[in-house]
KEZAKOL-307731 format. One record per residue (C-alpha): residue in one letter; x negated, z negated, y negated. Coordinates in pm, whole numbers, plus 50000, padded with zeros to 5 digits. Layout:
// residues N
[A,[X,Z,Y]]
...
// end
This chain:
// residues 183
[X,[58124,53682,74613]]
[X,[58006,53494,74294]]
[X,[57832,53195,74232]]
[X,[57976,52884,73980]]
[X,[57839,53126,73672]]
[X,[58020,53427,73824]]
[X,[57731,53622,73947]]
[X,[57695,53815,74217]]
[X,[57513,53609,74538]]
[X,[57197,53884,74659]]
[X,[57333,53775,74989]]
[X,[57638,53936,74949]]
[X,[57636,54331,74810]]
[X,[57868,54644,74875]]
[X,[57762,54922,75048]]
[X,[57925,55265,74946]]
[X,[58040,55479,75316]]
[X,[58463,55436,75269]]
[X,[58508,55218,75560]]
[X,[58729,55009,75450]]
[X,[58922,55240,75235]]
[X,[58796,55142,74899]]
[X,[58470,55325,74969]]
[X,[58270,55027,75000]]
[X,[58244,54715,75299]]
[X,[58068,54405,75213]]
[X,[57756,54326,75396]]
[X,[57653,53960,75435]]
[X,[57322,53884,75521]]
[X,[56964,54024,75503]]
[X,[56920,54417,75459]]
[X,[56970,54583,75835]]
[X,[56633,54787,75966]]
[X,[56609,55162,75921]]
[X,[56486,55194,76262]]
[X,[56454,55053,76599]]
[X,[56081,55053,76691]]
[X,[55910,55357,76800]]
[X,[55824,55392,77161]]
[X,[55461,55442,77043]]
[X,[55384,55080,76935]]
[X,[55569,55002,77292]]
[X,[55356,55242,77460]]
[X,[55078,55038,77274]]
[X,[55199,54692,77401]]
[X,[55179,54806,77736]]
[X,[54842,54966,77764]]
[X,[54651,54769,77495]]
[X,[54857,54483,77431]]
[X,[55011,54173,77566]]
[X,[55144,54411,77816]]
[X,[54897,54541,77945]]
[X,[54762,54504,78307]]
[X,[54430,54292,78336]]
[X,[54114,54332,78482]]
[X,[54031,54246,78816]]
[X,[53776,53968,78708]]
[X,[54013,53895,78380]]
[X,[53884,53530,78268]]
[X,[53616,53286,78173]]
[X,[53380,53227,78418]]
[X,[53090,52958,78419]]
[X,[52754,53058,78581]]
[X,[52673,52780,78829]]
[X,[52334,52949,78869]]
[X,[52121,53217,78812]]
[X,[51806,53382,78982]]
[X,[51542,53584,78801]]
[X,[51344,53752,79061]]
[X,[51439,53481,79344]]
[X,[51320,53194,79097]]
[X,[51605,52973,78976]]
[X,[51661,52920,78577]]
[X,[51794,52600,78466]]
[X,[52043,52520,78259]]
[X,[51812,52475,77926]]
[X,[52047,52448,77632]]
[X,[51742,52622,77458]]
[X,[51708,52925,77701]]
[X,[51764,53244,77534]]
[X,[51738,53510,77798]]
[X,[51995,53235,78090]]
[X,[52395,53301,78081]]
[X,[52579,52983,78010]]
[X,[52952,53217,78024]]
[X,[53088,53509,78157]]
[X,[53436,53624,77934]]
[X,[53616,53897,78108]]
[X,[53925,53976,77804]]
[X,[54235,54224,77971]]
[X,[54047,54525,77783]]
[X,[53707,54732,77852]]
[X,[53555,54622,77508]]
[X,[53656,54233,77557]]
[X,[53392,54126,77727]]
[X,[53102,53873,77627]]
[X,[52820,53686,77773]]
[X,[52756,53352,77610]]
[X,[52399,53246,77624]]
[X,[52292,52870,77680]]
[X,[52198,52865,77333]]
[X,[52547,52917,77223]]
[X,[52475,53330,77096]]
[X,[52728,53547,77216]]
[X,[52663,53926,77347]]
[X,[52942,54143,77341]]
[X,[53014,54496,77477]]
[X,[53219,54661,77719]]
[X,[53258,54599,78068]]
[X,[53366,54891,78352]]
[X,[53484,54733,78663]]
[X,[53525,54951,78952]]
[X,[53715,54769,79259]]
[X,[53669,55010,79508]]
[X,[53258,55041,79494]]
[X,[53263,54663,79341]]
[X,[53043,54734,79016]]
[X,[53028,54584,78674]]
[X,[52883,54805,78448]]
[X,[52803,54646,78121]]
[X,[52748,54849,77837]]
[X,[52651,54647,77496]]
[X,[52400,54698,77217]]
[X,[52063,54518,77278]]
[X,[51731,54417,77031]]
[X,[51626,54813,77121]]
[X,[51939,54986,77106]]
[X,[52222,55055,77345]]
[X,[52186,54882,77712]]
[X,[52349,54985,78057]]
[X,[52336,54717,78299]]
[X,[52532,54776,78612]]
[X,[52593,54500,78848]]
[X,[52751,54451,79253]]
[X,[53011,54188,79247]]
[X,[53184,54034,79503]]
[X,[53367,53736,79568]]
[X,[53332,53452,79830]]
[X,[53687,53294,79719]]
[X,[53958,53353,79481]]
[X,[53732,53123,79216]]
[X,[53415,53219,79240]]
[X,[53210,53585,79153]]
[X,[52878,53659,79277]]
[X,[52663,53916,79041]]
[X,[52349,54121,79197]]
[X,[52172,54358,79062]]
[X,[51914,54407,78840]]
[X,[51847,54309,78470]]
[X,[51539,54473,78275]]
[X,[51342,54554,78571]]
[X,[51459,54191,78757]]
[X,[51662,54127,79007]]
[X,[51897,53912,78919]]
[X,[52169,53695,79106]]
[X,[52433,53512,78902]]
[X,[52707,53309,79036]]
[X,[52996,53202,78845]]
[X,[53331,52996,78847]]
[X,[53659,53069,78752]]
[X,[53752,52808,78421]]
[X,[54078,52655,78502]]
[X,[54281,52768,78196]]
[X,[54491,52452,78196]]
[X,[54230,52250,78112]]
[X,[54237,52384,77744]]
[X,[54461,52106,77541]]
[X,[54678,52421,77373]]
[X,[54801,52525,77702]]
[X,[54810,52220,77882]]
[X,[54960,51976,77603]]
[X,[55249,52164,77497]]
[X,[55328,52301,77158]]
[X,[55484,51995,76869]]
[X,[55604,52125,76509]]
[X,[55560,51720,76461]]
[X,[55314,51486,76570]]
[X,[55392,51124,76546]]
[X,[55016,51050,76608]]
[X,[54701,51202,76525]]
[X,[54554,51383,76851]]
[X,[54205,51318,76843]]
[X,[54034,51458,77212]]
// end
């Protein structure tokens, strides 16, 4: 196929395997893949991917309120050492606390259902930390943590962050917006 100056389109190109009986059949198109994906990177999908199956606490969670050796900490914006988030990701090394002061500590969390421990494992101001935790939960939204913290017992309880109340989820995607969207 040839353009108004008679040259050949990149679109359209001959491939030499005698199909058609003049050892050549005309492809149209984009160049076909070599391969069909490998069943690794699906294998991958499925146990660190999109695919894969989530934690048992999977989400963000909002401490309500937390107790350092039976006394309650408020929620100071300028507290350091009080959790302001709890972010449980689908993988071990997803998880962060967010601080009240907006810092972020990240590690890994273990979650074992059947004995109902957290164990967080994350790097603190002195080196590595192991801080195991007993969970359970009252209702389907809310997550009680006990356990001790740095020689304190601690008691943390949390609530489940409706996910629909993020504007990407809940507005619907727009290649065009007529209006500026200004929350």
């Amino acid at each position: 196929m040839n353009d108004e100056r008679g040259r050949k389109s990149p679109l359209h190109r001959r491939w030499p395997d005698g199909i058609d009986g003049t050892g050549s059949k005309l492809v149209t198109g984009p160049e076909p893949r070599a391969q069909s994906p490998k069943p690794e990177c699906l294998i991958k999908v499925y146990s660190v991917g999109g695919g894969a199956a989530k934690s048992p606490l999977y989400g963000i969670w909002d401490v309500t309120a937390m107790r350092v050796d039976g006394e309650a900490l408020p929620p100071i914006v300028t507290d350091p050492t009080r959790w302001h988030r709890v972010i449980f990701d689908g993988l071990p090394w997803g998880t962060a606390i967010q601080r009240m002061d907006d810092s972020f500590v990240r590690g890994q969390a273990t979650i074992d259902a059947s004995a109902r421990t957290v164990t967080f494992t994350g790097q603190g101001r002195q080196g590595p930390r192991l801080v195991r935790l007993i969970y359970f939960r009252p209702t389907e939204r809310q997550l009680v943590l006990d356990g001790q913290i740095d020689g304190s017992d601690v008691s943390i309880q949390l609530s489940l962050v409706d996910l629909d109340q993020f504007a990407l989820l809940n507005r619907g995607f727009r290649w065009v917006q007529e209006y500026p969207f200004n929350p």
